[in-house]
C-alpha positions as CSV (number, residue, x, y, z in Angstrom):
1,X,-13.2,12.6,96.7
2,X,-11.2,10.4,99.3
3,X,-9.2,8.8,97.1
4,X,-8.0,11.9,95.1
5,X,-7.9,14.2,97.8
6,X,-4.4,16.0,98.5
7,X,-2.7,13.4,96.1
8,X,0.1,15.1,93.6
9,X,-0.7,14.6,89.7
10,X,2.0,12.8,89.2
11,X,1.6,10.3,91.6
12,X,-2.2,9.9,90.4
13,X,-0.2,9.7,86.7
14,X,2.0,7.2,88.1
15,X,-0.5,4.6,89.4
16,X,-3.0,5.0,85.9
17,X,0.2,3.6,84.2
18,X,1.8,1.3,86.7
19,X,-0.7,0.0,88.8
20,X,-3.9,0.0,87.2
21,X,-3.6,-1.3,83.6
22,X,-3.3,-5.2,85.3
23,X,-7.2,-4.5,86.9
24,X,-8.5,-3.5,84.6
25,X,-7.2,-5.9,81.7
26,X,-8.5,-8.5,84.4
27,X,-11.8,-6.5,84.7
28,X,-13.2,-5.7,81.2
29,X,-11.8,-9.3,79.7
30,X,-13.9,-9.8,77.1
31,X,-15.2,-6.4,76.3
32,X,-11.6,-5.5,75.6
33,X,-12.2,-8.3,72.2
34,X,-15.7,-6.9,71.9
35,X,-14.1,-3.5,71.3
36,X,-11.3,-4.6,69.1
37,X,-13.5,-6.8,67.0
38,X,-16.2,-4.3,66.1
39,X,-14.1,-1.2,65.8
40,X,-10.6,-1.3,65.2
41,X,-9.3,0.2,62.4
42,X,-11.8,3.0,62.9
43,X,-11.4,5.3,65.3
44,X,-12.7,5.2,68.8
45,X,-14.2,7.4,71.1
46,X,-13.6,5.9,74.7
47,X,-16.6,6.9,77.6
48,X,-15.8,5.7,81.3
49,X,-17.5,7.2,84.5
50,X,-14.3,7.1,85.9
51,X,-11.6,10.0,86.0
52,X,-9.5,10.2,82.8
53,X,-6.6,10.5,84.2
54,X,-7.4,6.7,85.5
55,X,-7.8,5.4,82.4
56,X,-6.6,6.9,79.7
57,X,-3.0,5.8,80.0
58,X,-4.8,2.5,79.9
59,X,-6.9,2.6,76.5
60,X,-4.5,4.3,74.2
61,X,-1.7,1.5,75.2
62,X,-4.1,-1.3,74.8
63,X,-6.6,-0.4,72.6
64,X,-5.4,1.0,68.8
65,X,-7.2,3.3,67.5
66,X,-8.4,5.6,70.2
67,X,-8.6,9.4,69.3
68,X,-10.7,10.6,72.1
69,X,-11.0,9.9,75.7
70,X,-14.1,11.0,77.8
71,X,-14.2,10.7,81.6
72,X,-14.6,13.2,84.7
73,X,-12.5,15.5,85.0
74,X,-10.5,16.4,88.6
75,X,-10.1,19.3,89.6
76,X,-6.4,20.8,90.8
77,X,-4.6,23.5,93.0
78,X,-1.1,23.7,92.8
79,X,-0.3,20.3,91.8
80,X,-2.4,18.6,94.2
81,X,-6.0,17.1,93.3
82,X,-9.0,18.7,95.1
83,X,-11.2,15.7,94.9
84,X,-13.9,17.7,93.2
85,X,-14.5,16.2,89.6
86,X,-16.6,18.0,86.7
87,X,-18.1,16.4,83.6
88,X,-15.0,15.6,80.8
89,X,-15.1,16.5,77.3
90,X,-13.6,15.0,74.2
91,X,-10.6,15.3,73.5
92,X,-9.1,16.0,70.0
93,X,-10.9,17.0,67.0
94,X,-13.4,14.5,66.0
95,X,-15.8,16.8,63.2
96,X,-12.7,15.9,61.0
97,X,-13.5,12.9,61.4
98,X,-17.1,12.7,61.5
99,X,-18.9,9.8,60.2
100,X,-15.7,7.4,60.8
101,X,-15.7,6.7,64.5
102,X,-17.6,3.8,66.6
103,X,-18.7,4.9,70.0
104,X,-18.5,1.6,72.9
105,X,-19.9,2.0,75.9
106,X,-22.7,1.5,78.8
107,X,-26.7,1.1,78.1
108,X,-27.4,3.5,81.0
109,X,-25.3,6.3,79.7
110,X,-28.4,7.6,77.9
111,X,-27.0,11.0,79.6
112,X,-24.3,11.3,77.5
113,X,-25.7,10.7,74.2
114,X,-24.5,13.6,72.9
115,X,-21.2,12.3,72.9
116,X,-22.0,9.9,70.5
117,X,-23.1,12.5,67.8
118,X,-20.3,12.0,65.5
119,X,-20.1,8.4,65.7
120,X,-21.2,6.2,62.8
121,X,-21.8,2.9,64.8
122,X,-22.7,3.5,68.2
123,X,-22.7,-0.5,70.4
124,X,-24.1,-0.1,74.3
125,X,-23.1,-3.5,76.5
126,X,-26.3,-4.3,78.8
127,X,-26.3,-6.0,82.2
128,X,-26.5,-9.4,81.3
129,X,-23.7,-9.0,78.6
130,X,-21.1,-8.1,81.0
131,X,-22.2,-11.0,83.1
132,X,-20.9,-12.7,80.2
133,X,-17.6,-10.9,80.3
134,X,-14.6,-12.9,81.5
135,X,-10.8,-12.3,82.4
136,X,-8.8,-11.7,78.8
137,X,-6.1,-14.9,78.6
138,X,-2.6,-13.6,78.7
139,X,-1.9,-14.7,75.5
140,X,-4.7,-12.6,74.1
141,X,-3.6,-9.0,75.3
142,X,-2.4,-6.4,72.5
143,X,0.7,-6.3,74.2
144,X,2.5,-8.6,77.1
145,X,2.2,-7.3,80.4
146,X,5.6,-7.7,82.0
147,X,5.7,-4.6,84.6
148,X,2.7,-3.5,86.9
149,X,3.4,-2.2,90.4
150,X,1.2,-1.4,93.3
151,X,0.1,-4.0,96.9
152,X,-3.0,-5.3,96.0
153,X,-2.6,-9.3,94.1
154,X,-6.7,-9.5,93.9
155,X,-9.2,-7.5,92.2
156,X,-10.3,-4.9,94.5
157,X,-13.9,-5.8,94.3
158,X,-16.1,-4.1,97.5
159,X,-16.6,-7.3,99.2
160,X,-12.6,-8.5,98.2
161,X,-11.5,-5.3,100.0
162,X,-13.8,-5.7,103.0
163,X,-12.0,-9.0,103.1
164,X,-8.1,-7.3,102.9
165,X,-9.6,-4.7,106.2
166,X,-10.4,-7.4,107.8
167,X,-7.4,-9.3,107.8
168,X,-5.0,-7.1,107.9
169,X,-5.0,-6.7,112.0
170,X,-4.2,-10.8,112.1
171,X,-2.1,-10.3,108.5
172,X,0.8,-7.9,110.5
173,X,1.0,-10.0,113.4
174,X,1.4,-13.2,111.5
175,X,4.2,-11.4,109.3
176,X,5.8,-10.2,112.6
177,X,5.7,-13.8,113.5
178,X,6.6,-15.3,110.3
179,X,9.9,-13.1,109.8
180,X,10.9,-13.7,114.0
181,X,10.9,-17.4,112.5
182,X,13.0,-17.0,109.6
183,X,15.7,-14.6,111.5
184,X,16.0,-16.3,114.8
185,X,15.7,-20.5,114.0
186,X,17.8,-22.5,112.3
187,X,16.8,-22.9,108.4
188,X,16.3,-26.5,108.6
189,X,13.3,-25.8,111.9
190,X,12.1,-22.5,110.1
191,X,10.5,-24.2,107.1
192,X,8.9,-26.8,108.7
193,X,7.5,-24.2,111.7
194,X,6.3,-21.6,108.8
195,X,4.5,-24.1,107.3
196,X,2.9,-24.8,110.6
197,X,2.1,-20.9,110.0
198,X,0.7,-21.3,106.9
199,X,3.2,-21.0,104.7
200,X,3.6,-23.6,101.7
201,X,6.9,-24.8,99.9
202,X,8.4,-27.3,97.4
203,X,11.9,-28.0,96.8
204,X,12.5,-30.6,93.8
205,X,15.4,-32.3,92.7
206,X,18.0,-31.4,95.4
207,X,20.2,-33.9,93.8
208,X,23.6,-32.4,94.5
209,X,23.1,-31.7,98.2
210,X,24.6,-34.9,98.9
211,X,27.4,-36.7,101.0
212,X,30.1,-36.9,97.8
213,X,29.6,-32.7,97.8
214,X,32.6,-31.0,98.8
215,X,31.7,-28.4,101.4
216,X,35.0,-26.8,101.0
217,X,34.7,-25.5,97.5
218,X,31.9,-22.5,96.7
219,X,29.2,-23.4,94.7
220,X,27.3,-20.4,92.3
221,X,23.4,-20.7,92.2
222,X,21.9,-18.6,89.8
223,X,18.0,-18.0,90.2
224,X,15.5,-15.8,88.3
225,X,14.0,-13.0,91.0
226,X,10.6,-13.6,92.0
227,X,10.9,-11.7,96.0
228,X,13.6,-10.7,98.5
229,X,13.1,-13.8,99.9
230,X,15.0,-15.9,97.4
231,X,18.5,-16.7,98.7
232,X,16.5,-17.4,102.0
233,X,14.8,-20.3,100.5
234,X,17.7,-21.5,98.6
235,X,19.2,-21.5,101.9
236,X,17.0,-23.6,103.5
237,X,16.3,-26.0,101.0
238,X,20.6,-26.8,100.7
239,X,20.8,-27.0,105.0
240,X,24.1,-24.7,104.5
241,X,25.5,-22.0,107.1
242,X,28.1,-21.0,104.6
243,X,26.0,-19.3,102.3
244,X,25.7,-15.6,100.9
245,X,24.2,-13.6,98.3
246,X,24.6,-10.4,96.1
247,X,22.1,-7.5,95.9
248,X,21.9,-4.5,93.8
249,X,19.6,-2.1,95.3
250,X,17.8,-3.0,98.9
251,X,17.5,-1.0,101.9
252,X,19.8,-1.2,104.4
253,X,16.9,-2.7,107.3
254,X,16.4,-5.6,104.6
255,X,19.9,-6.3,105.0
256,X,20.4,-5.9,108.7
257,X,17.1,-8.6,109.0
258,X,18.5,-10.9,106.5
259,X,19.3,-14.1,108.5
260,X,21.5,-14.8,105.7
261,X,25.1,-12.9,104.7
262,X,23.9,-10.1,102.0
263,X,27.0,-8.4,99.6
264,X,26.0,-5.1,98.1
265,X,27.5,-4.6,94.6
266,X,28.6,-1.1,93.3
267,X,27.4,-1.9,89.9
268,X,31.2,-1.3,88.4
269,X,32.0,-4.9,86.7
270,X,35.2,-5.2,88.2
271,X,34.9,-4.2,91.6
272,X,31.5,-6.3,91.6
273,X,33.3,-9.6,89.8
274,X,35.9,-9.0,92.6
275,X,33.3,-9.8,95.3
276,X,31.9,-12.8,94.2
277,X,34.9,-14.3,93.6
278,X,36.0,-13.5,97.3
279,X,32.6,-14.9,98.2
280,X,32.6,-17.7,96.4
281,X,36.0,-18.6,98.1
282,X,34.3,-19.2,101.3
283,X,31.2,-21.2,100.5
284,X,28.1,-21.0,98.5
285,X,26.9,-17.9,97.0
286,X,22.9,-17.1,95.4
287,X,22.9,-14.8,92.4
288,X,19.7,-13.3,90.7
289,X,21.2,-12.2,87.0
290,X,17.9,-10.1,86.4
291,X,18.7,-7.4,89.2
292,X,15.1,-6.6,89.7
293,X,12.1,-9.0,90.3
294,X,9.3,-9.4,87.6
295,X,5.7,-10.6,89.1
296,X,4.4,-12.1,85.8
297,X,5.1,-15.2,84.1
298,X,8.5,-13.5,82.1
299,X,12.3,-13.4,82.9
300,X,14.1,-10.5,81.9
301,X,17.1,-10.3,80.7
302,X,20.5,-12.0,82.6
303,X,23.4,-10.1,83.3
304,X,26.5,-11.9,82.2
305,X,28.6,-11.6,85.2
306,X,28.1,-14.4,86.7
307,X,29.5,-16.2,83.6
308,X,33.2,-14.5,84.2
309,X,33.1,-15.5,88.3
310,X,32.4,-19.1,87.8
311,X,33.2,-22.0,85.3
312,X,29.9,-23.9,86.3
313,X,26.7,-23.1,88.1
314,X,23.7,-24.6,89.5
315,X,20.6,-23.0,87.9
316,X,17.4,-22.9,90.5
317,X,13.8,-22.2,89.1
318,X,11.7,-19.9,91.5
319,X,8.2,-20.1,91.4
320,X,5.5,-17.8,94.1
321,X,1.9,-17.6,94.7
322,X,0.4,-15.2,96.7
323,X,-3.4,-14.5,97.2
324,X,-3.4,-10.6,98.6
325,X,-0.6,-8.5,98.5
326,X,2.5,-8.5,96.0
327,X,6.0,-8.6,97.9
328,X,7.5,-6.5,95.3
329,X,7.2,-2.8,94.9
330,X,9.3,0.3,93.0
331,X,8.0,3.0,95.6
332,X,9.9,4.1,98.7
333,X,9.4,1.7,101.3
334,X,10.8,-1.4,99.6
335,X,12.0,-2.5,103.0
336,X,8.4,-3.6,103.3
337,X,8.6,-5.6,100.4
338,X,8.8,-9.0,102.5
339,X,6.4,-7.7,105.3
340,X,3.9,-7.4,102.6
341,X,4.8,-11.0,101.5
342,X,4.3,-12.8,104.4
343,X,1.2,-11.0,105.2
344,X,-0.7,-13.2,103.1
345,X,-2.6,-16.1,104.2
346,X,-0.9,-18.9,102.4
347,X,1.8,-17.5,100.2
348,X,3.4,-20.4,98.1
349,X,7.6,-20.9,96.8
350,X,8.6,-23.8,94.9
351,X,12.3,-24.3,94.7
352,X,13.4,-26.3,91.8
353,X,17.4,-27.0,91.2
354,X,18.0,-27.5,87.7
355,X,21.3,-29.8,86.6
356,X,24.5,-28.0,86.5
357,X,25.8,-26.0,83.4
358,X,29.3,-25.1,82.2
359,X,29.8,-21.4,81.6
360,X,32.6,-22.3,79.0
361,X,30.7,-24.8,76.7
362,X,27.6,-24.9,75.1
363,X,26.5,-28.7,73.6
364,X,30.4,-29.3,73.5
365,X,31.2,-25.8,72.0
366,X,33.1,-22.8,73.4
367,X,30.7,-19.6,74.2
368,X,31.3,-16.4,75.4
369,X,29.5,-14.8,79.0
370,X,26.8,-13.5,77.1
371,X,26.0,-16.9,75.4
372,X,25.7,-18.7,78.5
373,X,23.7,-16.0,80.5
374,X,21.7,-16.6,77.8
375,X,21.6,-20.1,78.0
376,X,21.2,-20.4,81.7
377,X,18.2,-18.2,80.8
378,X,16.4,-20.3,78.6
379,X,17.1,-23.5,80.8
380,X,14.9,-21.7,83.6
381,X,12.5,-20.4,81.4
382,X,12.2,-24.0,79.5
383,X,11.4,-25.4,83.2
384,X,9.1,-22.6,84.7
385,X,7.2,-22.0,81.2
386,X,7.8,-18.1,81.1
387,X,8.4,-15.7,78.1
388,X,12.1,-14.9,77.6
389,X,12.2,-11.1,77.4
390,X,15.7,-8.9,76.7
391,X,14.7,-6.3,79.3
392,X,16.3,-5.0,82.5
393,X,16.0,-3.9,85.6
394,X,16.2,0.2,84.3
395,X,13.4,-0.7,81.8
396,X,11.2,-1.7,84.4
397,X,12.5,1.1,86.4
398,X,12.1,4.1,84.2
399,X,8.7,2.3,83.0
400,X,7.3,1.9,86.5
401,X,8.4,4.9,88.3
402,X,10.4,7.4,86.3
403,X,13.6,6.8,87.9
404,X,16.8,4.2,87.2
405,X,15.6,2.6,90.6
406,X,18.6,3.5,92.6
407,X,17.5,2.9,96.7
C-alpha cells in the first residue's frame, strides 16, 4: 500500500517497463531457462504474488508464449492507485485453449490451484530449487537489454536497501564534497584529491599529450557516453584549460556547475556544425556522437557530424562502475544525474585514448561522414567489448519515457 499509494497509472506503467525488467531478469535467472525449456511453444499461463501491472510488461517481452497473466489487482480512483489490491484473474480466453497450456509457478501457491485447471503440465519450483537459481548471462536473454532507467544499480534485496538508508546521510555529503572538488581545484589536484575520496580512475595510453603537440591548433575527441561527467575526465586526464564540449539536452544548473566550457547545440546540422568549428578554433573540444548515455555494455548509434567539422579525431573509450546508484536517468530531475553519481562509495572511470583516425580515409580509401562515424564506432566498441547497436537517443527516449527527451 505504500508503494502504490497516490501514484498515477502511468507512472506505475512507466517503471514495469523501464525500470523493472533489469531486476527482475537479474532475479529469476535461471527460472527464466526453466520456463522456456519446458514450455515454450505452448502457451503459458504466468502467476506472480506481485501486482500485474509490475510484471506483465515484463513476461510478455521476455517470455514467448504468454497468453495469460495472473497477479493482484490495484485498485484506482481517478487515475491515481489506492493501494488496496484484490485477487487478479486470468486474462484472455484460455477454455479455447484448454488442454494446451503449462502452468509455472510457486510450491506454496496451493491457494490458487484453480488457476491451474486448464493447464496440461502444471511444474511448481520448491525452496531449495530457487536456491539453485542464478543471475541469467547477458548473452542468454531473449532479447538484449540496452535501455532500463530508474536510481537503484543493486538488487533491492531487504538487507541491500537497509544498506542504501543507511548511507545515504554520508552518500549526499560526500557528493557535496566530491563536486566542490571537481568545480573549485585545478583538474590536475582534483583527481588525485577525489581519489583521496574514494573515487577510482584509469587513464591509458595518453600518447599524444606530449611536448611535439601543438597547443595552438584544436583537437576533436570523440567518446561514447557513459555520464555527464565525461568531458570532465577527458579534461583532466589531457591537463588542458582550453577545452570544451557540446551537449544536446542538459539542464541549465548542470551547465552553470560544469567546471568545464559546455556548448548547447540546437539540433539544426548547420547551425550545430557552425559551433564546433568555432570551438574547435580555440582549443580542444569533447564530443559524445551517441547524444544520450547507455548504462549497459552497447553503443548506440554515432551521429555523423563530427565527421564534417574535423578531418581527424582522437577516439577515447569510456568505461564506469558504480556499486549503488546509476548517474543517468530520463525523468525530470536530470540535473541530479551526477549527484547521484558521486554518491556512491567507490564509483570507477577508465579513460582510454585510442590512436587517431582520419575522417576522410578508411584503410587508404575515401569514405563519406557516415562511414567514418561508423568506423570510429566500431574502433571503440572493438576496445571496450560492447555490442554495436544502430539506435538513438529518440529510441531510448520514446522507449523509456514516452517522450523525444527534450529537457
Amino acid at each position: 500500500m505504500i508503494s502504490f499509494c497516490g501514484l498515477k497509472e502511468e507512472e506505475v506503467t512507466r517503471v514495469g517497463r523501464a525500470v523493472l525488467p533489469k531486476h527482475l531478469l537479474e532475479d529469476v535467472g535461471k527460472g527464466l531457462e526453466l520456463v522456456r525449456h519446458k514450455m515454450e511453444p505452448r502457451g503459458i499461463i504466468c502467476v506472480t504474488r506481485m501486482p500485474r501491472v509490475m510484471v506483465e510488461t515484463f513476461v510478455r517481452e521476455y517470455i514467448s508464449g504468454v497468453e495469460g497473466v495472473v497477479g493482484k489487482e490495484v485498485k484506482s480512483v481517478g487515475g491515481y492507485y489506492t493501494g488496496l489490491a484484490t485477487e487478479g484473474r486470468v486474462e484472455g480466453k484460455l477454455d479455447s485453449h484448454f488442454g494446451e497450456f503449462v502452468g509455472f509457478g510457486s510450491s506454496t501457491m496451493v491457494s490458487q490451484h484453480q488457476l491451474f485447471s486448464v493447464c496440461k503440465d502444471i511444474h511448481f519450483v520448491d525452496e531449495a530449487e530457487k536456491r539453485q537459481w542464478y543471475a541469467l548471462q547477458r548473452d542468454k536473454y531473449s532479447k538484449p537489454l540496452v535501455f532500463h532507467d530508474g536510481r537503484l544499480a543493486f538488487r533491492p534485496t531487504q538487507l541491500a536497501a537497509l544498506a542504501m538508508y543507511m548511507w545515504l546521510p554520508l552518500g549526499t555529503l560526500l557528493s557535496l564534497i566530491r563536486s566542490l572538488v571537481f568545480i573549485c581545484l585545478p583538474q590536475n589536484t582534483s583527481v588525485l584529491i577525489e581519489a583521496f575520496l574514494g573515487m577510482k580512475t584509469r587513464i591509458n595510453q595518453c600518447n599524444f599529450a606530449d611536448a611535439n603537440c601543438d597547443d595552438n591548433l584544436g583537437r576533436l575527441f570523440i567518446c561514447n557516453h557513459r555520464t555527464l561527467l565525461d568531458p570532465i575526465y577527458i579534461s583532466a586526464a589531457l591537463n588542458k584549460q582550453r577545452i570544451s564540449a557540446v551537449t544536446y539536452s542538459v539542464s541549465r544548473i548542470t551547465e552553470l556547475l560544469s567546471p568545464i566550457k559546455t556548448v548547447r547545440l540546437t539540433r539544426n546540422r548547420e547551425e550545430d556544425k557552425r559551433r564546433m568549428e568555432e570551438l574547435l578554433k580555440h582549443g580542444y573540444l569533447v564530443v559524445c556522437p551517441e547524444g544520450t548515455t547507455c548504462r549497459e555494455p552497447y553503443l548506440l548509434r554515432f551521429s555523423s557530424l563530427f565527421a564534417e567539422v574535423a578531418d581527424e579525431v582522437h577516439p577515447v573509450a569510456l568505461t564506469t562502475k558504480v556499486g549503488m546508484f546509476y548517474g543517468t536517468s530520463t525523468g525530470l530531475f536530470k540535473f541530479m544525474d551526477h549527484i547521484y553519481f558521486l554518491m556512491n562509495p567507490w564509483p570507477e572511470y577508465e579513460v582510454k585514448f585510442l590512436t587517431k583516425m582520419s575522417t576522410r580515409m578508411i584503410d587508404g580509401k575515401n569514405c563519406t561522414g557516415f562511414e567514418a562515424a561508423n568506423h570510429v564506432q566500431s574502433a571503440i566498441g572493438q576496445v571496450l567489448g560492447y555490442g554495436l547497436t544502430k539506435l538513438t537517443r529518440k529510441d531510448k527516449y520514446l522507449m523509456l519515457a514516452g517522450n523525444e527527451g527534450n529537457v
